[in-house]
C-alpha positions in Angstrom: 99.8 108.8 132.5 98.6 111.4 135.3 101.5 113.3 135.8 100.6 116.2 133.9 97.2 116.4 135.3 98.6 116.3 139.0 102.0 118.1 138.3 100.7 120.7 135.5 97.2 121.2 136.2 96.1 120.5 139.7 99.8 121.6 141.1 99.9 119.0 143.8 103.1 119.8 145.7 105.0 117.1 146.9 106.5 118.5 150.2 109.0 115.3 150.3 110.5 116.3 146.6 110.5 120.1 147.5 113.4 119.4 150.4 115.4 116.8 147.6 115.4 119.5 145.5 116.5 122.2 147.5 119.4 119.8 148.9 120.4 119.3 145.4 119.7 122.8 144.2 122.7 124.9 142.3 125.2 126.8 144.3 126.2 129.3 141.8 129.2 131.2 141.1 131.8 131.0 143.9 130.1 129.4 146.1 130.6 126.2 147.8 127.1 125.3 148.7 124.0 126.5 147.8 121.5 128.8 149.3 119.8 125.9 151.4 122.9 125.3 153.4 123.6 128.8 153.3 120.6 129.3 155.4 121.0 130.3 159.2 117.3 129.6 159.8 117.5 126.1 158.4 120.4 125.2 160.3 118.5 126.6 163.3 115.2 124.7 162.9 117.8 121.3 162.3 119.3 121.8 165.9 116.0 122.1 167.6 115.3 117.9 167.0 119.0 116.9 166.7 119.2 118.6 170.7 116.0 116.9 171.6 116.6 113.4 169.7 120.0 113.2 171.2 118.8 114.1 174.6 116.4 111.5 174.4 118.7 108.9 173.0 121.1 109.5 176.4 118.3 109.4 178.7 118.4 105.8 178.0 122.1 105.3 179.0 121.9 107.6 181.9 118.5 108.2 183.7 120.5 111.6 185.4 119.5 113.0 182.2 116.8 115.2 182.1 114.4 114.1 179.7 112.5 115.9 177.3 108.5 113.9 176.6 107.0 115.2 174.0 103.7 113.3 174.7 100.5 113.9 176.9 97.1 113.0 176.5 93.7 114.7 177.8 90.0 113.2 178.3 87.7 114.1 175.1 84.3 113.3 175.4 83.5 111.7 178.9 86.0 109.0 178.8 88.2 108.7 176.1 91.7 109.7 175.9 92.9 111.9 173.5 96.7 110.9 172.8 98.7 113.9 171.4 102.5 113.9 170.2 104.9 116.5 169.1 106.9 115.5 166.2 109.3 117.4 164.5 108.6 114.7 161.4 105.1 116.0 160.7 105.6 119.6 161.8 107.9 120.1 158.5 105.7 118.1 156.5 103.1 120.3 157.8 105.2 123.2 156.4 105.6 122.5 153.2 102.0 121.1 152.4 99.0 124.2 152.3 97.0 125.1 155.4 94.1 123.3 154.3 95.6 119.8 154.0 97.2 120.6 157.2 93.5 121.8 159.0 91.9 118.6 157.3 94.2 116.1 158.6 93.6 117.2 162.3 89.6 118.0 161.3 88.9 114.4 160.1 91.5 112.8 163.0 88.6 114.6 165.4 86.0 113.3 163.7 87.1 109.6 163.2 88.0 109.8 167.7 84.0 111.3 167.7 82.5 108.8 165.5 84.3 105.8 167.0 82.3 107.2 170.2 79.5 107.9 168.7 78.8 104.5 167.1 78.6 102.3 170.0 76.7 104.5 171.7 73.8 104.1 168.7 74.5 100.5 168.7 76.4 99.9 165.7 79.3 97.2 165.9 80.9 94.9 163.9 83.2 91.8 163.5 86.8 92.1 163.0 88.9 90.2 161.6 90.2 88.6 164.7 86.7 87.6 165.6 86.2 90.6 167.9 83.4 93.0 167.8 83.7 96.8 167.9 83.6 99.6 165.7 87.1 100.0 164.3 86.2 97.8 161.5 83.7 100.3 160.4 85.3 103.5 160.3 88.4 101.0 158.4 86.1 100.3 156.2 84.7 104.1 156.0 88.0 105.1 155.2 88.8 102.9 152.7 85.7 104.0 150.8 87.0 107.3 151.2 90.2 106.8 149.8 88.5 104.9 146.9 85.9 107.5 145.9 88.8 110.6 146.0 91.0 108.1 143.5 87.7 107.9 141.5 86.9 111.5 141.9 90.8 112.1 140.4 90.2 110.0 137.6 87.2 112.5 136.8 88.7 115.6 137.2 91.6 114.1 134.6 89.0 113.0 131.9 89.9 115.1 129.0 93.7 114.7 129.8 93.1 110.7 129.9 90.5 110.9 126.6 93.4 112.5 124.9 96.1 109.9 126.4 93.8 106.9 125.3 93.7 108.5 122.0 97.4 109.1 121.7 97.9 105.0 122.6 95.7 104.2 119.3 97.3 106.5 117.2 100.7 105.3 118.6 101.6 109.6 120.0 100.1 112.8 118.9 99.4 113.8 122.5 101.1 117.3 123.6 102.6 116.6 126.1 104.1 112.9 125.5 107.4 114.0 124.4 108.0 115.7 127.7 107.2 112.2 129.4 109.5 109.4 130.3 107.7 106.6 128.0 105.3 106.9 125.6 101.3 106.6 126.7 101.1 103.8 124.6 103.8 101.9 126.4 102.7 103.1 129.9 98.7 102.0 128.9 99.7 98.5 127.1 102.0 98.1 130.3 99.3 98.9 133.1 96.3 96.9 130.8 99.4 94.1 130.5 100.1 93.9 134.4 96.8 93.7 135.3 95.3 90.8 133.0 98.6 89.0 134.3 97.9 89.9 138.0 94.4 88.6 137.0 95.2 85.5 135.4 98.1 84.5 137.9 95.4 84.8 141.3 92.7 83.0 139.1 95.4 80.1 138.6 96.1 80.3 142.2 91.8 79.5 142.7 90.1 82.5 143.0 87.4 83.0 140.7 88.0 85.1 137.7 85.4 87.8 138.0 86.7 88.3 142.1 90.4 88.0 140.7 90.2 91.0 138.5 87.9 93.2 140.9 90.6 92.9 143.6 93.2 94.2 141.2 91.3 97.2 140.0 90.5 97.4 143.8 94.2 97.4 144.4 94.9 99.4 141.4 92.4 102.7 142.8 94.0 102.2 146.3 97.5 102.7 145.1 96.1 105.3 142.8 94.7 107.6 145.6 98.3 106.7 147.8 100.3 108.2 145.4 98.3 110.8 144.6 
């Protein structure tokens, strides 16, 4: 239902798809592999953490090995430790995704190690789960209602693509770009509506009252929502 919103209009990149398709992109006329492979960069920027991996793999079975730490950690703000990692993982995700995704992730990781200082020191706390008090349940719960309100705030910026989706499940197609999607809107609508009056109906059998039963599935549904997104 929202892949030609994110896909079309917003452009959203999907880093993870961009290296599956260049592993499985053409090779062209009398070539054995394509350009990826071809690359003398790529296979330079592979070796760098299949050296280090392996280096760190035989440290274990021989501690004559040098080994290579790619952690440390510095005080930040009187005294709390600042943990920091090098990790090959997230530096080429950070190289396919744009520089302000990148900046934002670090930004808001400062900001969450500030605020989690900042809180007790104003004398907000509160009750975990485990029946321990601190403030980690806060900024949870802050981020949760983060993640909720950017889901909703995707919703909005699809309106007009999702009026026109709605309109295409009453009138059974019609919609532009449906033939260019795996199912029809209709099915995909009657399907999600379908799932989650089932979801509903199976936790209020299980005892959970109906009104709570189908506010945790649209809960759940906006969660997912903003995760794939």
């Amino acid at each position: 239902i929202v892949r030609r919103p994110w896909i079309e209009h917003e452009r959203l990149p999907y880093p993870v798809a961009q290296v599956r398709m260049a592993l499985i992109g053409g090779e062209g006329k009398e070539r054995l592999v394509n350009d990826f492979f071809r690359s003398g960069t790529m296979w330079f920027g592979c070796a760098i953490p299949m050296v280090v991996g392996s280096m760190q793999a035989m440290y274990f079975y021989d501690r004559t090995l040098p080994l290579i730490r790619l952690t440390w950690s510095f005080n930040f703000l009187g005294a709390d430790i600042l943990p920091c990692q090098f990790n090959f993982l997230l530096l080429g995700f950070s190289y396919l995704i744009n520089t302000q995704i990148a900046a934002s992730i670090w930004i808001f990781h400062l900001l969450y190690r500030i605020e989690s200082i900042l809180l007790p020191t104003a004398g907000f706390s509160s009750i975990g789960a485990d029946g321990t008090g601190g403030t980690g349940t806060l900024v949870e719960l802050q981020g949760g209602g983060a993640l909720l309100a950017m889901s909703v705030a995707g919703l909005w910026l699809a309106r007009d693509h999702l009026r026109g989706a709605v309109a295409a499940v009453w009138r059974g197609g019609g919609h532009s770009s449906v033939g260019r999607e795996i199912i029809s809107y209709r099915t995909a609508v009657v399907g999600a509506v379908g799932g989650g009056a089932v979801m509903s109906i199976w936790l209020w059998l299980m005892g959970t009252p109906l009104h709570f039963s189908v506010l945790v599935v649209l809960l759940g549904t906006l969660i997912l929502f903003g995760i794939a997104r």
